[in-house]
ZAMARGU-4260 file (C-alpha; in steps of 0.2 Angstrom, whole numbers, plus 5000, padded with zeros to 4 digits):
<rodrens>
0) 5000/5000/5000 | 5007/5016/4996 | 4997/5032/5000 | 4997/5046/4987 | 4985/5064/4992
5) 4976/5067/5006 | 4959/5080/5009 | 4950/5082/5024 | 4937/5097/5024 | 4931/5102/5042
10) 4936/5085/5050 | 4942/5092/5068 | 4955/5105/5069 | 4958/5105/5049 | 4944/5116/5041
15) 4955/5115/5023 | 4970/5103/5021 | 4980/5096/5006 | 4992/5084/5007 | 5004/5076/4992
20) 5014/5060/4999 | 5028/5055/4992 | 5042/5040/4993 | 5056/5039/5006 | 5055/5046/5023
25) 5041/5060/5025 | 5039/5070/5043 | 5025/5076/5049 | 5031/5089/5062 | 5023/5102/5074
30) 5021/5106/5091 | 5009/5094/5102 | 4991/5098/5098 | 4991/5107/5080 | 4984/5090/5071
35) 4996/5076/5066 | 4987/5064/5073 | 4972/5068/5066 | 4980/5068/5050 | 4981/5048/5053
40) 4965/5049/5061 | 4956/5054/5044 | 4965/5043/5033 | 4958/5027/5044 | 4942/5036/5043
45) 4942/5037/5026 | 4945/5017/5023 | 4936/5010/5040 | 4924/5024/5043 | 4917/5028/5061
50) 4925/5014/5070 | 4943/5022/5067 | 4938/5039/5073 | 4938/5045/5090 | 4920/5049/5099
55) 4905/5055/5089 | 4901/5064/5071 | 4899/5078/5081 | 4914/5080/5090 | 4922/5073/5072
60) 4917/5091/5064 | 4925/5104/5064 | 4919/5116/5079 | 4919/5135/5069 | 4909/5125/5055
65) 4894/5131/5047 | 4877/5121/5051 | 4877/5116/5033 | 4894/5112/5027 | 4901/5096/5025
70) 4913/5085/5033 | 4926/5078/5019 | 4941/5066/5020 | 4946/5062/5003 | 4963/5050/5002
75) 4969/5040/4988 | 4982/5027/4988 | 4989/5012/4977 | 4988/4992/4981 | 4991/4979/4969
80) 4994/4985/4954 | 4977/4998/4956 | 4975/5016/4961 | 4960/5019/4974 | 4951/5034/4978
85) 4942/5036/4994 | 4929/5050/4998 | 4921/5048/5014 | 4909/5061/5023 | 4897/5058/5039
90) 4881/5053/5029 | 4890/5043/5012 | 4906/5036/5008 | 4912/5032/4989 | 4925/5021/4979
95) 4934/5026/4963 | 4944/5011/4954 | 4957/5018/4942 | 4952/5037/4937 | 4936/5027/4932
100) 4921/5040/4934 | 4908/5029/4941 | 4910/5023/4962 | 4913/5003/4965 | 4906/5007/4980
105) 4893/5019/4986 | 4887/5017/5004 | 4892/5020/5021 | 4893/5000/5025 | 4896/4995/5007
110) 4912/5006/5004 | 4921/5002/5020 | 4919/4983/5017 | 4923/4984/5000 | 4942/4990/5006
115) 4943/4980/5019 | 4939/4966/5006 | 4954/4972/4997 | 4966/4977/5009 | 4964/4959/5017
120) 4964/4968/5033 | 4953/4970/5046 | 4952/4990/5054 | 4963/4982/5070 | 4977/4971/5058
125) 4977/4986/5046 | 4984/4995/5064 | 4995/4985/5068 | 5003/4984/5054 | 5004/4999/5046
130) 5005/5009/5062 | 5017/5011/5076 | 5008/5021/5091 | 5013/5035/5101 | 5030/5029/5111
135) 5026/5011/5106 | 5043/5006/5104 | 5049/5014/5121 | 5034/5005/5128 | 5039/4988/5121
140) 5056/4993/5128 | 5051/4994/5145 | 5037/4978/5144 | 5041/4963/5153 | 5043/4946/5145
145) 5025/4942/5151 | 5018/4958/5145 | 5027/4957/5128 | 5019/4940/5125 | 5002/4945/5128
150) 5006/4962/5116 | 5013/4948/5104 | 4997/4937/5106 | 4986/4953/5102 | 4992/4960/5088
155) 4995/4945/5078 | 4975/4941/5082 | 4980/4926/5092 | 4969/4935/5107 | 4952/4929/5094
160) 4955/4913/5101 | 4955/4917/5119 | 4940/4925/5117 | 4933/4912/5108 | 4939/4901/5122
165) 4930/4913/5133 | 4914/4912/5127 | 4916/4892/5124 | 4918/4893/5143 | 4903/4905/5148
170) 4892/4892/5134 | 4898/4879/5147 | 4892/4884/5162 | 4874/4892/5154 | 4874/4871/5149
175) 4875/4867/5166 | 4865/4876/5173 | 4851/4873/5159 | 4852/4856/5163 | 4851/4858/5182
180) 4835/4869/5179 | 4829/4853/5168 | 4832/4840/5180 | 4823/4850/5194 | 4808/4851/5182
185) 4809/4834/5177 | 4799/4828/5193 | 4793/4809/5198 | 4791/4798/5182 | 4781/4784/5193
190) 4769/4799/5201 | 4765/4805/5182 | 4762/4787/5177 | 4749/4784/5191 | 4741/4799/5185
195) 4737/4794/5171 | 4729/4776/5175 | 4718/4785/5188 | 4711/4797/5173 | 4708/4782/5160
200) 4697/4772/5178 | 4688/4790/5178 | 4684/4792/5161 | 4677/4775/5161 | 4666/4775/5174
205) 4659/4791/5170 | 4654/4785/5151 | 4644/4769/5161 | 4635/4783/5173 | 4631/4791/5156
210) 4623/4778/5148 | 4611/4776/5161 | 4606/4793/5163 | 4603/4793/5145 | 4590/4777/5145
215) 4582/4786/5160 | 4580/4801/5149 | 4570/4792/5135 | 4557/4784/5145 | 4554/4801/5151
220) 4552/4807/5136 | 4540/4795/5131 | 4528/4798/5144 | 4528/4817/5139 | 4524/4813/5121
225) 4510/4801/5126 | 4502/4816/5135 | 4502/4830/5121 | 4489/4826/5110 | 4477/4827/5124
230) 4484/4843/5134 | 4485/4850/5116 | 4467/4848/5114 | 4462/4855/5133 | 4473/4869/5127
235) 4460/4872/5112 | 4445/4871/5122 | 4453/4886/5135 | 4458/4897/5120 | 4442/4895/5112
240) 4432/4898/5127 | 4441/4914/5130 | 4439/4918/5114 | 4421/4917/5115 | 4421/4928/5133
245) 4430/4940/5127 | 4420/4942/5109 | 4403/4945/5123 | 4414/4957/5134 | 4417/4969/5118
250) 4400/4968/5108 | 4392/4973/5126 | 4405/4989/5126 | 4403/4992/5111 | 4385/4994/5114
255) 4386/5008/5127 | 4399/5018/5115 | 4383/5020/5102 | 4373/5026/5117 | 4385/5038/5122
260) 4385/5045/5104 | 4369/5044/5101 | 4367/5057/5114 | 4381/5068/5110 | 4372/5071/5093
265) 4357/5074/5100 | 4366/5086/5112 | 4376/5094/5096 | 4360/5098/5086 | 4353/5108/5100
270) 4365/5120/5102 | 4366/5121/5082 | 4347/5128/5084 | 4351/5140/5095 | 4365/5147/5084
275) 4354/5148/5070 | 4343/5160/5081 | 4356/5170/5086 | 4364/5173/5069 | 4349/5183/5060
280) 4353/5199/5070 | 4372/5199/5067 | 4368/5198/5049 | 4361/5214/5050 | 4373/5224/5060
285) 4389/5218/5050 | 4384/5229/5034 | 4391/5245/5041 | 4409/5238/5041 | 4414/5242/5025
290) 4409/5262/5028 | 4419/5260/5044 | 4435/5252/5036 | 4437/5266/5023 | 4435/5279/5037
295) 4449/5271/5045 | 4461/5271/5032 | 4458/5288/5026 | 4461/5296/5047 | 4477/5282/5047
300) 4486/5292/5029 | 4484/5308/5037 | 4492/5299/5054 | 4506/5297/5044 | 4508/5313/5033
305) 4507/5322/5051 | 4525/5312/5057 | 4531/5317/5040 | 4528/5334/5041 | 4537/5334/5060
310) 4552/5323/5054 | 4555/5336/5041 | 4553/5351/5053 | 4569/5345/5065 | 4576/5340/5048
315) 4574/5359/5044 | 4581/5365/5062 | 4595/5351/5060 | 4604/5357/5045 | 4602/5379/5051
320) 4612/5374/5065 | 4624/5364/5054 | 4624/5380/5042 | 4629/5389/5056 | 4645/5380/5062
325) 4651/5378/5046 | 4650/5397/5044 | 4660/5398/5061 | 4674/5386/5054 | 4678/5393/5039
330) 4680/5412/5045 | 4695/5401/5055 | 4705/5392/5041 | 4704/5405/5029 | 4723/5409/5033
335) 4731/5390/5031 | 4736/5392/5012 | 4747/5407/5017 | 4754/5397/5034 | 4756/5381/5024
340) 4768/5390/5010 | 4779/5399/5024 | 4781/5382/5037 | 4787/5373/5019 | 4799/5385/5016
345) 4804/5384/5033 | 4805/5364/5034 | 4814/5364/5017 | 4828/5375/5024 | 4831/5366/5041
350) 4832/5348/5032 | 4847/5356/5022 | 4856/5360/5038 | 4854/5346/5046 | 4861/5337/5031
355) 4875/5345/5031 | 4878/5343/5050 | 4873/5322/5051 | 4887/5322/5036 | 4900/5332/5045
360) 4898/5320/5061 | 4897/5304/5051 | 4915/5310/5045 | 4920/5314/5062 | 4914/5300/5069
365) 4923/5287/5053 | 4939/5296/5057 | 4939/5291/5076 | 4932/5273/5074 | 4946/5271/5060
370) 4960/5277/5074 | 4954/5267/5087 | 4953/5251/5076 | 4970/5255/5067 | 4977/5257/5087
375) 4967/5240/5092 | 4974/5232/5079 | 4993/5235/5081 | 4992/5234/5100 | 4984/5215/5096
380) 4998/5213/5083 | 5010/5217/5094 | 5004/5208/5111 | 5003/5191/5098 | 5022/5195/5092
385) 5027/5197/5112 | 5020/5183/5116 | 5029/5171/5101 | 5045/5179/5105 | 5043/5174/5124
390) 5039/5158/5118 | 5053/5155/5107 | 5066/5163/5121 | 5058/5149/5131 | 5061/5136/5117
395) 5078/5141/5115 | 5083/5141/5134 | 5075/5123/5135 | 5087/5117/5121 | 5101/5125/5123
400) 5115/5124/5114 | 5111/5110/5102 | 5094/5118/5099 | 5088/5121/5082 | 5092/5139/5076
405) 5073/5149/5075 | 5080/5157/5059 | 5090/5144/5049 | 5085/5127/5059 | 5102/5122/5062
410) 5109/5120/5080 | 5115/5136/5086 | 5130/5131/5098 | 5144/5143/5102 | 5129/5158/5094
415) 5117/5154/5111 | 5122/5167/5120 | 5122/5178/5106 | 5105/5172/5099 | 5097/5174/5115
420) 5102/5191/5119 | 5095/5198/5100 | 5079/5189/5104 | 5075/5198/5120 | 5080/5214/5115
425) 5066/5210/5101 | 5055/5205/5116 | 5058/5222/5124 | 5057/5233/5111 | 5039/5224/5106
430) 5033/5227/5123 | 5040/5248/5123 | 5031/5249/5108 | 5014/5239/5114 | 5013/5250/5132
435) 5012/5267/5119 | 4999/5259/5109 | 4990/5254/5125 | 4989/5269/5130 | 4984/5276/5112
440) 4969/5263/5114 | 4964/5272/5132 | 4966/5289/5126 | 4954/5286/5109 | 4942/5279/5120
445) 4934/5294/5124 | 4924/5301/5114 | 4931/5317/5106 | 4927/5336/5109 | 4922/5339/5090
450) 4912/5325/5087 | 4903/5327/5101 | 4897/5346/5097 | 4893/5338/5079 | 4880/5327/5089
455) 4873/5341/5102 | 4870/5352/5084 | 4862/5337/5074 | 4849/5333/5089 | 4845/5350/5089
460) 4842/5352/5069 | 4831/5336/5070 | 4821/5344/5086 | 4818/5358/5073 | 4817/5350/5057
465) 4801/5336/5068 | 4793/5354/5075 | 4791/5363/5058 | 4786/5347/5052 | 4772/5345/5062
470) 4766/5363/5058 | 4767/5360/5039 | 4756/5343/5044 | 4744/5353/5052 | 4742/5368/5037
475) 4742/5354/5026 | 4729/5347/5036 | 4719/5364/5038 | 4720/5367/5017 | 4712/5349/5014
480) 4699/5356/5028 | 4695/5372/5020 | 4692/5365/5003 | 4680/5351/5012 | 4669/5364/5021
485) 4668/5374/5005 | 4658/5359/4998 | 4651/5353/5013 | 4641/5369/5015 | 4634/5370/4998
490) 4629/5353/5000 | 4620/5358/5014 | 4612/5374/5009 | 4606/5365/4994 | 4598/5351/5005
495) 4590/5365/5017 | 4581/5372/5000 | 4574/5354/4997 | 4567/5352/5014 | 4558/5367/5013
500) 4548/5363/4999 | 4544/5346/5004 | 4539/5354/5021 | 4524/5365/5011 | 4518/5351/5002
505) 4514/5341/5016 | 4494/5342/5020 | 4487/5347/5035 | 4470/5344/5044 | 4471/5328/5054
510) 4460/5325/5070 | 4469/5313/5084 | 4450/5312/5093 | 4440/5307/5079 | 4453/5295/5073
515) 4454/5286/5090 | 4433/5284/5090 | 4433/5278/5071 | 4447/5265/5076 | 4435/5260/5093
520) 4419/5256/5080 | 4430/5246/5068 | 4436/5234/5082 | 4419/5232/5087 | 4411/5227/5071
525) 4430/5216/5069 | 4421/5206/5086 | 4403/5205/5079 | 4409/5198/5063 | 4424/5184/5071
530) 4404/5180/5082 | 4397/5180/5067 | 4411/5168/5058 | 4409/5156/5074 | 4392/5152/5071
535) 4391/5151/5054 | 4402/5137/5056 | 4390/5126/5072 | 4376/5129/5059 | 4384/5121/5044
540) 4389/5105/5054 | 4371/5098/5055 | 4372/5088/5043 | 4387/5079/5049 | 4378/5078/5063
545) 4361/5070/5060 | 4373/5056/5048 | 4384/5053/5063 | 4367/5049/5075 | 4360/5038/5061
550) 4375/5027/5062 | 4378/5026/5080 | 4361/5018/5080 | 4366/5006/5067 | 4382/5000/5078
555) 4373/4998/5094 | 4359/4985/5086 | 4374/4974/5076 | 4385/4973/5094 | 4369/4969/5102
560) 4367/4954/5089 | 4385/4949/5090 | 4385/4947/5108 | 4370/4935/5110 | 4377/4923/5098
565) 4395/4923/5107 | 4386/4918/5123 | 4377/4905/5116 | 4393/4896/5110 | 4399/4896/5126
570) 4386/4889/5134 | 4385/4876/5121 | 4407/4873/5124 | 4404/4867/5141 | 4424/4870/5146
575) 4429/4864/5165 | 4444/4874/5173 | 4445/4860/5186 | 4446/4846/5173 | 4459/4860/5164
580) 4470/4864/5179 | 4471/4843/5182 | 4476/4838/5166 | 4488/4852/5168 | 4497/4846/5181
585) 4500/4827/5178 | 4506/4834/5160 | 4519/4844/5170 | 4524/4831/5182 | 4530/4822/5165
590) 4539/4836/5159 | 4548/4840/5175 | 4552/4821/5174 | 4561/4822/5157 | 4569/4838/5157
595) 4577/4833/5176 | 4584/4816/5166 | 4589/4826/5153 | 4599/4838/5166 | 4608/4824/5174
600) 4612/4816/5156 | 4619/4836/5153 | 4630/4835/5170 | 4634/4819/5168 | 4643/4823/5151
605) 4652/4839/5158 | 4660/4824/5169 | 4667/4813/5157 | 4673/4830/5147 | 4682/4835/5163
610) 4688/4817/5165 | 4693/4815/5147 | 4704/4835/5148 | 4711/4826/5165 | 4717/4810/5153
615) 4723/4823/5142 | 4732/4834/5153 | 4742/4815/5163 | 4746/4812/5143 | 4755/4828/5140
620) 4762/4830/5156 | 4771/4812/5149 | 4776/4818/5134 | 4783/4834/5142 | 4795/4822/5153
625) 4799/4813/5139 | 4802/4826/5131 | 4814/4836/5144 | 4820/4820/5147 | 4826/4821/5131
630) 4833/4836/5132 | 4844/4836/5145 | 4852/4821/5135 | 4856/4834/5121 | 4861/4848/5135
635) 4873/4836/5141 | 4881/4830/5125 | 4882/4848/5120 | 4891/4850/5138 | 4905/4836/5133
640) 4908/4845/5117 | 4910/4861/5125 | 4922/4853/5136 | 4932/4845/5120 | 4931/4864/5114
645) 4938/4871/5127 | 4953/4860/5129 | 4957/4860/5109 | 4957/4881/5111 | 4970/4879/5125
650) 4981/4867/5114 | 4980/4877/5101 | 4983/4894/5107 | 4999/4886/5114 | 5004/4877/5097
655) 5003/4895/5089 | 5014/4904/5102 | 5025/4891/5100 | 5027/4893/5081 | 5026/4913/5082
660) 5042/4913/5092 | 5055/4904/5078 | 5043/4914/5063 | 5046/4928/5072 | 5067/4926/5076
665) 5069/4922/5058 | 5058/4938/5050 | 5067/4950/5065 | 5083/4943/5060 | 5083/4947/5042
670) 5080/4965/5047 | 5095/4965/5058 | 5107/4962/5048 | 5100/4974/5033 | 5100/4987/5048
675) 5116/4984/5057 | 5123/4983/5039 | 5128/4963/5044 | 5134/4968/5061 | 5122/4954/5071
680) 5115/4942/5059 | 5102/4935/5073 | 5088/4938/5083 | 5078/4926/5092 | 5067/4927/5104
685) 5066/4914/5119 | 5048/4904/5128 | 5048/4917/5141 | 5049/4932/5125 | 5062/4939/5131
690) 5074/4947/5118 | 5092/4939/5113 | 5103/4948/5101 | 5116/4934/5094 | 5134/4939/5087
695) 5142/4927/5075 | 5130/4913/5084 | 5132/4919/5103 | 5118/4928/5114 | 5129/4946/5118
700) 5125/4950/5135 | 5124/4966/5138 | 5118/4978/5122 | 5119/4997/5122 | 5105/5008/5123
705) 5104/5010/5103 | 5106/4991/5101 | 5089/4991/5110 | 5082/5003/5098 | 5086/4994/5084
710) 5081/4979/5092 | 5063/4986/5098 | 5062/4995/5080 | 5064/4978/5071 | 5054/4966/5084
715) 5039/4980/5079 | 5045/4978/5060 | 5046/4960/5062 | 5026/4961/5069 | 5019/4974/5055
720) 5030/4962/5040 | 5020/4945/5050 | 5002/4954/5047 | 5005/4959/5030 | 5010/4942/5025
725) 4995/4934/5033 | 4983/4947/5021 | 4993/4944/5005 | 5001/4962/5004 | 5018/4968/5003
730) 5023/4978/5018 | 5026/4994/5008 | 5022/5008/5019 | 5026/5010/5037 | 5019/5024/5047
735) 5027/5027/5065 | 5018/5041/5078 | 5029/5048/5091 | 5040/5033/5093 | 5055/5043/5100
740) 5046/5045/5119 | 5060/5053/5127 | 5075/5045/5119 | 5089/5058/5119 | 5095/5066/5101
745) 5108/5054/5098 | 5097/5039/5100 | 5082/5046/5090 | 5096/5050/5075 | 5101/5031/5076
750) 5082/5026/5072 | 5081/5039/5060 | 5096/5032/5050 | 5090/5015/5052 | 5072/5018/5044
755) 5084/5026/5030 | 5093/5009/5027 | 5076/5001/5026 | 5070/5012/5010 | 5074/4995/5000
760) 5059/4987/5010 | 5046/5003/5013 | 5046/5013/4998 | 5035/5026/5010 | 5040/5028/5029
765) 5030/5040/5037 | 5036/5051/5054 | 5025/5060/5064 | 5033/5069/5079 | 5035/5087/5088
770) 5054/5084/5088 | 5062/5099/5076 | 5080/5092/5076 | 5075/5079/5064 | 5070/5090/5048
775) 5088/5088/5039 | 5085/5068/5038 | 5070/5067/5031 | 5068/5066/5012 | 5051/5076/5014
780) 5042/5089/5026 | 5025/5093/5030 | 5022/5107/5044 | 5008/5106/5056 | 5004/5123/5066
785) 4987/5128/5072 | 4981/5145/5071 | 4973/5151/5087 | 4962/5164/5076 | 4954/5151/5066
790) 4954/5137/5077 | 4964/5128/5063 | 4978/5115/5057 | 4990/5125/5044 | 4999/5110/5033
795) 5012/5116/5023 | 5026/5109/5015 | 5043/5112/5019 | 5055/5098/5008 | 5073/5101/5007
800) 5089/5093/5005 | 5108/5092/5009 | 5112/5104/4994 | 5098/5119/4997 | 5107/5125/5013
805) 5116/5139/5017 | 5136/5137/5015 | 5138/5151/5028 | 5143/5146/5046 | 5128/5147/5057
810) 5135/5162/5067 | 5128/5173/5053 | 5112/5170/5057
</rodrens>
């Protein structure tokens, strides 16, 4: 594998970062905290997508992001033979094989198994073999020989196994106490046996009982039917006599009704005599009503043209007084078109001057805002450049003499002294220079004298200007006024004009009095003739009358018919209620007989149901011991193979660390000797892991602390080489992340050089660190700050080599 560019957009600390890798060794330098790791970080995320990023997609983006924008990380890289592009954000991830233009894969799940298809790796093999952590070779330095074969055991993915081992175990004991559940459920198989011979004697004995009940029943029965032709005859005779009583009982009511109508006609016709009596004179009376009615109406119009007439007078008062106040108002806006004209001169000339006053303070104002933020600005400037050279004056003590150079980069030496001294006198002419601009910043503060009497006079034009302009509102106001009136009062005047003529053609001559008696007469002969309406109606309803009389008497001589012939079929019946309520009786006994055996034949069957489910319920609860029976057979055979996993697991786990250990020596071995250019030829490692460093075929005993470097750096080589080999890939790129911990300068050159003999092997070794004094061995660097402004990473790239520096000593810088 071999990684080409790198893009991640708002992922963390880096809002915008490009990366082009190339072969040999490549830093990736900066202090602790700008955003190397994270550089890592969103290269696995890329290929293995959440699960190799730290916390959630929230804390992934980049905190000064906007809502909407997107989180990127874009890598590409070749592996066998193909070039792969990767681009990944937190809701959709795609492949690109080749250039090629269309995705081979296109989904969250699907992109990140696709490459882990294709890389052969798993997200934890892919780390442990193309990644070295942070001071991971200084922690395998300081492991014991326990530790280290446990860190050995994990990384090659022989810890699987244990876990597997582990959950064999835990399946184990769930079996054993599965089958100790079953065997406390199993209960007495004698007791469920003798269950069931006592439910097959129950259901027997109550299908015999049945039997008997149910002969019982049909003799009863027989009885009953032999009885029902004659109770069904009694029945008949009972009916029919009631019939016949009741058919007597009606005709003799029926009988009285024709009676009672009989004499309510008479009763009717009487009092339609007497109204015909009292109608003759009425007739009489009533021809005076329509001389009456015309009277009324005539009186009732002049009612009417009387209100009009009065309406029309307060009309006429109404619109003098209005006349009048109108006259009043205009003698008072005559003068608004003058007043109007001067106030607009007026307003005209104040807006101009407060114009020219809000421009002269918006200049006054611009020009102090702009000193105050041109003084801001350089006292910032100057507090951040104090700052860094404190921070650089701190750096340089810290190193001393073999520090870095802050100008060139190379170690300063007998120039320390010298250094130092130029970079405090920077430090206190920056902080000279920031107290005046401090005390610029206090002093333009306040506001000044000018701007403020530019203010005082532009409050006091608008004062004016919103005075004058209310007066011009209220002329205008008055002018609109004036004009309105103007038409109001000849609207009016020619509305007072239209009333008075109305007024005189209104008739007069009408008599409150006489209409009142005229209105008493008409309500008089209004009575007479609602008296006269009522009888007219009793008279015509004699003929109705006299027809319903005649048929009253025709009902009462047919009910009287009716109910002597009913009579004498009862007589001629002759039905017996004694002879009845006996018969009814002995046909009850019978019945009661045969409905109290077919009862019991009813109970009797709900106890061979219940005896039957009892049968049933003895027959499952054998099956269901046969059946747990059964089970805890399986739970125990599935217990034994448990057992037989468990002990196969454990041998072998210790066949495999057997065979790591010589694999292991041989792989480590080969990279010895290429890194000692043939110094030591071997490296094996012993059954308690312990290290052993062989020259020309002997263990040395005591090794030097570089020897253990380079004896540490190979034994993770060797691991990283072990995994690749396992997944079918070449281990081409090697990436190591703060692996110096705190080995002095001399020992972190020696690892540098020896990942510089290995370029035969890696064709891409990737360094990330906060050490500075390793720049000059590396064929490529990429420097990482972050910007405290932005809340950013700044990648840039800062490649040299041997031939680009400076001939002259570094004294001159």
């Amino acid at each position: 594998m071999r990684l080409s560019t790198l893009r991640l957009r708002n992922f963390r600390q880096h809002a915008d970062t490009r990366i082009a890798f190339r072969g040999g060794l490549t830093g990736i330098i900066g202090p602790n905290g700008a955003g190397k790791s994270t550089i890592l970080e969103g290269i696995a995320w890329a290929i293995y997508g959440a699960a190799a990023a730290r916390g959630t997609n929230d804390t992934i983006k980049f905190a000064r992001a906007g809502a909407r924008t997107r989180v990127e990380a874009e890598v590409e890289f070749a592996l066998g033979g193909h070039e792969y592009r990767v681009l990944r954000t937190l809701t959709h991830a795609e492949v690109f094989l080749d250039g090629g233009p269309t995705p081979v894969a296109a989904t969250l799940g699907g992109a990140t198994a696709y490459l882990q298809t294709r890389i052969g790796m798993s997200r934890e093999e892919f780390f442990n073999t193309y990644f070295t952590g942070q001071k991971e070779l200084q922690f395998l330095a300081t492991m014991g020989p326990a530790e280290r074969g446990r860190f050995l055991s994990q990384v090659l993915g022989y810890e699987r196994l244990r876990r597997a081992q582990d959950l064999a175990r835990a399946r184990r004991s769930e079996l054993r106490s599965e089958i100790k559940g079953l065997r406390a459920a199993l209960g007495d198989r004698e007791a469920v046996h003798a269950e069931k011979l006592a439910a097959e004697k129950r259901v027997s004995e109550a299908l015999a009982a049945m039997e008997f009940a149910a002969r019982d029943a049909e003799e009863a029965a027989a009885a009953a039917k032999g009885l029902a032709p004659k109770w069904e005859a009694a029945q008949a005779a009972r009916d029919r006599h009631r019939e016949l009583a009741h058919a007597a009982e009606t005709a003799a009511r029926e009988v009285e009704d024709a009676l009672r109508e009989v004499e309510r006609a008479d009763a009717e016709l009487a009092a339609i005599a007497a109204a015909e009596a009292e109608l003759a004179p009425l007739r009489a009376e009533l021809s005076e009503l329509p001389a009456a009615q015309g009277e009324c109406d005539r009186l009732a119009e002049l009612s009417r043209q009387e209100e009009r007439r009065k309406a029309l007078a307060a009309q006429l008062k109404d619109l003098d007084e209005q006349v009048a106040r109108t006259v009043e108002r205009l003698e008072k806006v005559e003068t608004a078109p003058e007043l109007e004209r001067r106030f607009a001169e007026e307003l005209v000339r104040l807006r101009a001057e407060r114009v020219e006053a809000e421009r002269a303070l918006e200049e006054g104002k611009t020009a102090w805002l702009r000193d105050k933020q041109d003084a801001n600005t350089k006292l910032l400037a100057y507090r951040d450049r104090g700052r860094e050279l404190r921070e650089q004056i701190r750096q340089v003590r810290e190193m001393g003499t073999e520090g870095p150079c802050p100008t060139c980069g190379r170690p300063m030496g007998k120039d320390f002294e010298r250094i130092l001294d130029e970079m405090e006198d920077q430090w206190a002419a920056v902080v000279q220079d920031g107290k005046w601009w401090n005390s610029r910043v206090e002093q333009l503060e306040e506001k000044p004298e000018d701007v403020a009497a530019l203010e005082e006079r532009a409050r006091d034009l608008a004062e004016q200007v919103d005075a004058a302009s209310r007066k011009h509102t209220r002329c205008e106001e008055a002018v609109k006024e004036l004009a309105a009136l103007r038409a109001e009062q000849e609207e009016r005047e020619t509305r007072r004009a239209t009333v008075r003529t109305e007024l005189k053609a209104v008739p007069t001559g009408y008599d409150a009095a006489l209409h009142r008696r005229a209105d008493e007469r008409l309500k008089a002969l209004q009575a007479t003739r609602a008296r006269s309406a009522r009888l007219e109606e009793t008279v015509g309803r004699r003929a109705a009358r006299d027809a319903e009389r005649a048929a009253a008497e025709l009902r009462r001589a047919t009910a009287v018919t009716r109910g002597a012939e009913a009579e004498a079929e009862r007589v001629r019946l002759a039905f017996s209620e004694d002879a009845f309520a006996a018969l009814r009786a002995e046909h009850q006994a019978a019945a009661d007989r045969a409905r109290a055996a077919e009862l019991r034949v009813s109970d009797l069957r709900g106890d061979v149901r219940s005896a039957e489910q009892t049968l049933q319920a003895a027959v499952r609860a054998e099956t269901q011991y046969r059946q747990r029976a059964r089970e805890v057979e399986e739970r125990e055979l599935d217990h034994r193979y448990h057992d037989e996993l468990d002990a196969a697991l454990s041998e072998l786990r210790a066949e495999l660390n057997a065979q790591v250990r010589p694999e292991l020596s041989e792989i480590a071995s080969a990279f010895l000797a290429q890194l000692t250019d043939g110094r030591y030829t071997a490296m094996e490692i012993d059954d308690a892991y312990n290290i052993l460093v062989l020259d020309e075929g002997e263990e040395k005993p005591v090794i030097s602390g570089g020897e253990e470097d380079v004896a540490n750096l190979v034994l993770r080589l060797s691991l990283s080489q072990m995994i690749a080999e396992r997944a079918g890939h070449p281990l081409s790129l090697l990436i190591l992340d703060e692996v110096f911990g705190s080995l002095d300068v001399a020992r972190r050159d020696n690892v540098v050089q020896l990942l510089h003999h290995l370029e035969d092997r890696f064709e891409q070794v990737i360094l990330i660190t906060h050490i500075e004094g390793i720049r000059e061995s590396l064929d490529q660097v990429l420097r990482v700050d972050f910007d405290e402004r932005t809340g950013t990473s700044i990648v840039r790239e800062e490649s040299f080599s041997g031939d680009d520096l400076p001939e002259a000593p570094m004294a001159a810088d």
